[in-house]
C-alpha positions in Angstrom: -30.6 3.8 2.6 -33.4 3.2 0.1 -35.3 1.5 2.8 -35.2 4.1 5.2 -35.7 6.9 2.8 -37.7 5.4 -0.5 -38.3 8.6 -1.4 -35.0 9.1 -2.2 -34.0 5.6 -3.7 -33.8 6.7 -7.2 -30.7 9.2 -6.2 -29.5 7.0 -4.2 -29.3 4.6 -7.1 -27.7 7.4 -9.5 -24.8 8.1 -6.7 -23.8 4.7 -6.5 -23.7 4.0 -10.7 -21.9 7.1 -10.7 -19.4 6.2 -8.0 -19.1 2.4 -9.4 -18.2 4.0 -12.7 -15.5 6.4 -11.8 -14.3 3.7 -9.3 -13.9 1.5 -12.0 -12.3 3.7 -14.1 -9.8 4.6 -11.3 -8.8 0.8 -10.9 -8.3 0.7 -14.5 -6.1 3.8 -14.2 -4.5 1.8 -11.2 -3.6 -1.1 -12.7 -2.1 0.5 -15.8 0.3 2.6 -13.8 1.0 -0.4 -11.5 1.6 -3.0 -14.5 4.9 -2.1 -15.0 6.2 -3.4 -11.3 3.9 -6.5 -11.1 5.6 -9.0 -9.8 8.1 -6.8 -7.5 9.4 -7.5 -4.2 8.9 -5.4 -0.7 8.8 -6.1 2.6 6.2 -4.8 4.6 6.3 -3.4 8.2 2.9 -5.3 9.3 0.5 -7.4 7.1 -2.1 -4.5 6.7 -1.5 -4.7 3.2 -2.6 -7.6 1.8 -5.4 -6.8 -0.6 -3.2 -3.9 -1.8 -0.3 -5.7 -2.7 -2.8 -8.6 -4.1 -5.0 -6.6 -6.1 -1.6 -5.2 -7.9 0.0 -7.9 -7.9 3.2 -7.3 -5.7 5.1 -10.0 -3.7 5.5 -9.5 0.4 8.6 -11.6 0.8 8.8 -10.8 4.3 7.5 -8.3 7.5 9.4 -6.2 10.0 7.0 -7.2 12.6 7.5 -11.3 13.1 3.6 -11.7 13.6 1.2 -8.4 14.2 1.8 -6.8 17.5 5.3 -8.6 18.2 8.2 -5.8 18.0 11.4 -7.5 15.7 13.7 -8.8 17.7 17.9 -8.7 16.9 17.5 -12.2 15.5 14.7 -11.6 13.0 16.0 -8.1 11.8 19.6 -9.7 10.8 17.4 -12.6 9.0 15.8 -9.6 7.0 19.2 -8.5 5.4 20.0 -11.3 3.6 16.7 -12.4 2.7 15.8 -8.5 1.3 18.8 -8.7 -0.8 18.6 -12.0 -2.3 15.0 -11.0 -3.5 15.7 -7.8 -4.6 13.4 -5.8 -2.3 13.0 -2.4 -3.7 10.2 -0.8 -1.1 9.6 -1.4 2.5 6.1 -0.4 2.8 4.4 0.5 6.2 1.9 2.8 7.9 2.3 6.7 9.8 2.1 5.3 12.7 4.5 2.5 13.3 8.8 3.5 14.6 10.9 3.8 11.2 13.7 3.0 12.9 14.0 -0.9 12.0 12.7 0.1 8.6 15.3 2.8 7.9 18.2 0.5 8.9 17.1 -2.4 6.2 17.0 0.0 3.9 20.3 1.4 4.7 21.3 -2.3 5.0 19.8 -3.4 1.0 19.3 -0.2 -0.6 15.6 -0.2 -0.5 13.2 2.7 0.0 11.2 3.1 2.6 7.2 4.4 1.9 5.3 6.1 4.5 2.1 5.6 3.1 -1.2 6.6 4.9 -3.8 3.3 5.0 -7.3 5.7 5.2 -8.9 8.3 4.4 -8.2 11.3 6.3 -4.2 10.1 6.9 -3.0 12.6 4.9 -3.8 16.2 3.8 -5.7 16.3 1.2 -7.0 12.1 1.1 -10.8 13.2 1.8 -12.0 10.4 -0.3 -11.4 6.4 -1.2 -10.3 7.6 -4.6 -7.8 10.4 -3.3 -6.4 7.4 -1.0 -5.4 5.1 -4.3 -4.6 7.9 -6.0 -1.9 9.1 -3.2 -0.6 5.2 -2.7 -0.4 4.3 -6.6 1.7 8.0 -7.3 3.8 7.4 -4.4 4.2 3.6 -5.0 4.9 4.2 -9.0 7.0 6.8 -8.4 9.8 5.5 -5.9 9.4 2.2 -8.3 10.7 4.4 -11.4 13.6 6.2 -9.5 14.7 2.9 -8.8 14.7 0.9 -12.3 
């Protein structure tokens, strides 16, 4: 942006210290409410959540959807159950957008939860920024953690 408006470089400057400030403080903020469950096991519907569950240092022990785009068949679902409750899955994690239907029956199945979490901006009410959106996922995430220990 500097390059098309130099005029305006030095602000665009300040907005992006000021941003990479409170960003950083929000990780920080993150990552202290996430310590506590590093470590833990969910399953995920699809894997659009790697760097999430990376950064915070969760383990994806296995996915409701085989490989991206192929619907679970019979087979695979029954080869959940066992696996979710050997590992102890606590959270099935997945998107707005995908059927809860195979979701809610593993979690009826192994007693886990399943989150509905929004994956942008804009996918909720209210999650108008990128800081809103962490801020929404860490809450929900931390708080279906604590109900369970």
């Amino acid at each position: 942006m500097s390059e098309i408006s130099p005029q305006h470089a030095p602000i665009f400057q300040n907005n992006q210290k000021a941003f990479e400030t409170q960003l950083n403080n929000a990780i920080a903020k993150w990552e202290d409410q996430l310590k506590p469950y590093q470590g833990i096991k969910v399953v995920a519907y699809h894997n659009s959540w790697a760097y999430f569950v990376k950064r915070f240092g969760f383990n994806v022990v296995g996915y409701v959807e085989p490989k991206p785009g192929i619907p679970p068949s019979p087979a695979h679902v029954n080869s959940l159950i066992p696996l979710m409750k050997k590992e102890d899955v606590k959270l099935i994690i997945m998107e707005p957008y995908f059927s809860q239907s195979i979701p809610n029956l593993l979690a009826r199945e192994t007693g886990a939860t399943v989150l509905v979490l929004p994956p942008s901006v804009g996918g909720k009410k209210g999650i108008k920024t990128y800081i809103d959106l962490f801020d929404h996922l860490v809450e929900k995430i931390s708080t279906n953690l604590l109900k369970g220990t």
